[in-house]
C-alpha positions, 0 to 999 in steps of 0.5 A: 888697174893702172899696171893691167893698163900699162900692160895692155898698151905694150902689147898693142904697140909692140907686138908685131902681128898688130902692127903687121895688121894695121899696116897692110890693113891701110894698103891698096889690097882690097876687101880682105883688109878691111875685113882685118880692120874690122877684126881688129875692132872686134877682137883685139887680141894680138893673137887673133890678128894673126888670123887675118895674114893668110887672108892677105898673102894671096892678095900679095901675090896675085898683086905682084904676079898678074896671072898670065897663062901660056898654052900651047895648041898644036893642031893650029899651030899657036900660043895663047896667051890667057888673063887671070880673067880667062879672056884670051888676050893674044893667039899666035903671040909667040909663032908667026916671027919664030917659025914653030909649026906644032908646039907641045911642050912650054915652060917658063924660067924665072927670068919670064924665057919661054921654051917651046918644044915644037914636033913640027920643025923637031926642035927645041925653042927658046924665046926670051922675054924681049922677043929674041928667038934661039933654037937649043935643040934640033933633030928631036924626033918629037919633042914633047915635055919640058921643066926646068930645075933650079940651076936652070938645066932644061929638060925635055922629054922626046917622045919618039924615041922615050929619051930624056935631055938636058940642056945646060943654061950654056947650050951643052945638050946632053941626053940625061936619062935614055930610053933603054933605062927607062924601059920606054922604047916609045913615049916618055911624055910630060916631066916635072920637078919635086922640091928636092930635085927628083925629076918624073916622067909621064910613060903613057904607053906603060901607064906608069910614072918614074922618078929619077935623081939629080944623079940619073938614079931611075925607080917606079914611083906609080903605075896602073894609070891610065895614059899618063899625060901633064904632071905638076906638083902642089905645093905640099908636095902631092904629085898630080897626073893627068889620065889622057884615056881615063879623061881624069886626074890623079892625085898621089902623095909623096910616100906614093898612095893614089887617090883619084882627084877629078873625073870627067875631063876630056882628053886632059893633057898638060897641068899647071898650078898657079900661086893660090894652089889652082889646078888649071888642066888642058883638055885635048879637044877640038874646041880648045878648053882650060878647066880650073879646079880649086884646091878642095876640087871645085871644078869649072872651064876657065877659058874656051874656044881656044881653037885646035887642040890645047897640049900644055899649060905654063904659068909664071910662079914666082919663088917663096922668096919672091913672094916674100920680098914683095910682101916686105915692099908691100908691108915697108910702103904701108908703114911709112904711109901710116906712120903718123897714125901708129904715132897717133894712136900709140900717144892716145894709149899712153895717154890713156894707161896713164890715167889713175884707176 
C-alpha cells in the first residue's frame, strides 16, 4: 500500500496536465475553470484533466483577442466597426479623414494595417493602425477582393477588368494573375489564401472558383456555383463561398467535394471566420446585416441595421503562435500566483504517502 501511495503522489505532482489544470483553474477565465476544478475533484485521474484544456483554449483567445469586426457598406460610403457583442461601436471610423467613397474589399494584417479597396476613388487604401492613411494603388477599374499571405504581399482582385495584383510590403504593384489567364474578361471577385499559400478567386460571372500557386500556376478548383462572391477557409481546411444569386453557402473540402453549408441568406457576399470557428457572412441588403453560423450551422443575425449595403467582413485572427504565446503568459502568471497552493498541496500528499498502511 504504501508504494501504491508513493505512486499516486508522483502522478499528482509531476504530471504536467494536472498542474496545467490547477493553474488556469485559478486565473481569471470564468465558469470554464471551475468547471475544470470541479472535474478535478471528481475524477482525478491525470488523463481525464486533459479533457478540460479545449474547454479553456477558447477563453484564451477570446481574452487576448477582443472580437472586433470591420465591415464595409458601400451604398452609404462607411466602415463599421462592430463588438463581440454585435453592437455597432463606431460607423463612418475609417472614411470621413481618408476620403474612400465606395468601399468593398477590407482586410487586416498582423500588425492591426486596415486595407480598404475603394470603387469609388478606384484605389487601394492602407490605413495603418494609428490612423495614417496611404493610397497603394490608384487607377483600378474596381477594386474589389483583397487577402494578404504570409510575406505580407497584398493581393487584390479588379473586378472590372478580372485582373488579379500584388502589392509587395514596398509598394511595388504588380498585376499577379491576368484576366486573359483566368479566362475571366470581367469579374474576378473575392480571394483567399489556404495554409499552404494557394490563392482562390471567386469568378461570379462563370460561377466558378480557381486556385492559383505561389508560382502563378492557375487550375479549377470548383464550378456549378452560383455568383461566387466572399470566401474564407476554416481552419480545417474547408473552403467556404458565398452564392450571391443562389443567397447560400458552400462548403467544398480540400480534395474538392461540395456540400451546401446554409441556404436562405440574403444576397450573402463577404466571409469571415473568427478565432473559435464562427462563420460571420455579410448579407447585401438594404437593411445591412451580419449573420453568424456556428461551427455545427447554427445560423442566427449577429448585427443589423447597418445602413447601405454590407460588402466584406475583416476580422482580427492572431497566428496559432500568438495564440500559444498568450496561453504560455496566461499559464506562467497563474502558476506564480498559485504557487504556495501547489507547495502546500504537494507537502500534504507527501505527508500522506508517507503514512504506514
Amino acid at each position: 500500500m504504501k508504494k501504491i501511495r508513493l505512486a499516486v503522489h508522483a502522478a499528482g505532482v509531476l504530471e504536467p496536465s494536472a498542474f496545467v489544470l490547477l493553474a488556469i483553474g485559478t486565473s481569471a477565465l470564468g465558469g470554464a475553470a471551475a468547471i475544470c476544478r470541479e472535474m478535478m475533484k471528481a475524477r482525478p485521474s491525470s488523463m481525464r484533466s486533459l479533457f478540460c484544456l479545449p474547454l479553456l483554449l477558447p477563453l484564451i483567445q477570446q481574452s487576448a483577442f477582443g472580437g472586433i469586426l470591420y465591415v464595409t457598406n458601400s451604398e452609404n460610403a462607411s466602415i463599421a466597426k462592430i463588438s463581440s457583442t454585435g453592437n455597432t461601436l463606431q460607423t463612418s471610423l475609417l472614411i470621413n479623414p481618408h476620403g474612400i467613397a465606395f468601399p468593398e474589399g477590407i482586410v487586416l494584417d498582423a500588425a492591426g494595417n486596415l486595407f480598404v479597396a475603394d470603387e469609388g476613388t478606384l484605389s487601394v487604401h492602407k490605413i495603418a493602425a494609428d490612423g495614417n492613411n496611404s493610397e497603394l494603388a490608384a487607377g483600378v477599374a474596381t477594386p474589389a477582393g483583397l487577402a494578404i499571405d504570409r510575406q505580407n504581399n497584398l493581393y487584390f482582385t479588379d473586378a472590372g477588368s478580372g485582373d488579379i495584383y500584388k502589392v509587395t510590403p514596398s509598394g511595388s504593384v504588380s498585376i499577379f494573375v491576368s484576366r486573359f489567364k483566368l479566362n475571366a474578361p470581367n469579374g474576378a471577385f473575392g480571394l483567399a489564401f489556404d495554409a499552404n499559400g494557394n490563392l482562390y478567386d471567386a469568378i461570379p460571372d462563370s460561377n466558378e472558383v480557381f486556385e492559383i500557386t505561389p508560382s502563378g500556376v492557375i487550375s479549377t478548383f470548383a464550378t456549378g456555383l452560383n455568383s461566387p462572391s466572399g470566401l474564407a477557409f476554416d481552419r480545417n481546411g474547408n473552403l467556404f463561398v458565398s452564392n450571391y444569386f443562389g443567397n447560400s453557402i458552400t462548403q467544398i473540402s480540400p480534395t474538392g467535394i461540395q456540400s451546401p453549408f446554409v441556404s436562405g441568406l440574403r444576397a450573402p457576399v463577404g466571409l469571415a471566420f473568427d478565432n473559435v470557428g464562427n462563420l460571420f457572412v455579410a448579407e447585401h441588403t438594404t437593411d445591412g446585416s451580419i449573420v453568424m453560423i456556428t461551427p455545427s450551422g447554427n445560423v442566427s443575425t449577429f448585427a443589423s441595421n447597418l445602413g447601405g449595403s454590407p460588402n466584406f467582413i475583416a476580422i482580427p485572427v492572431p497566428e496559432p503562435s500568438t495564440i500559444f504565446m498568450c496561453a504560455v503568459g496566461v499559464l506562467v502568471l497563474a502558476a506564480l500566483a498559485t504557487f504556495k497552493r501547489l507547495r502546500d498541496c504537494s507537502m500534504a500528499i507527501h505527508r500522506i504517502a508517507a503514512k504506514p498502511s
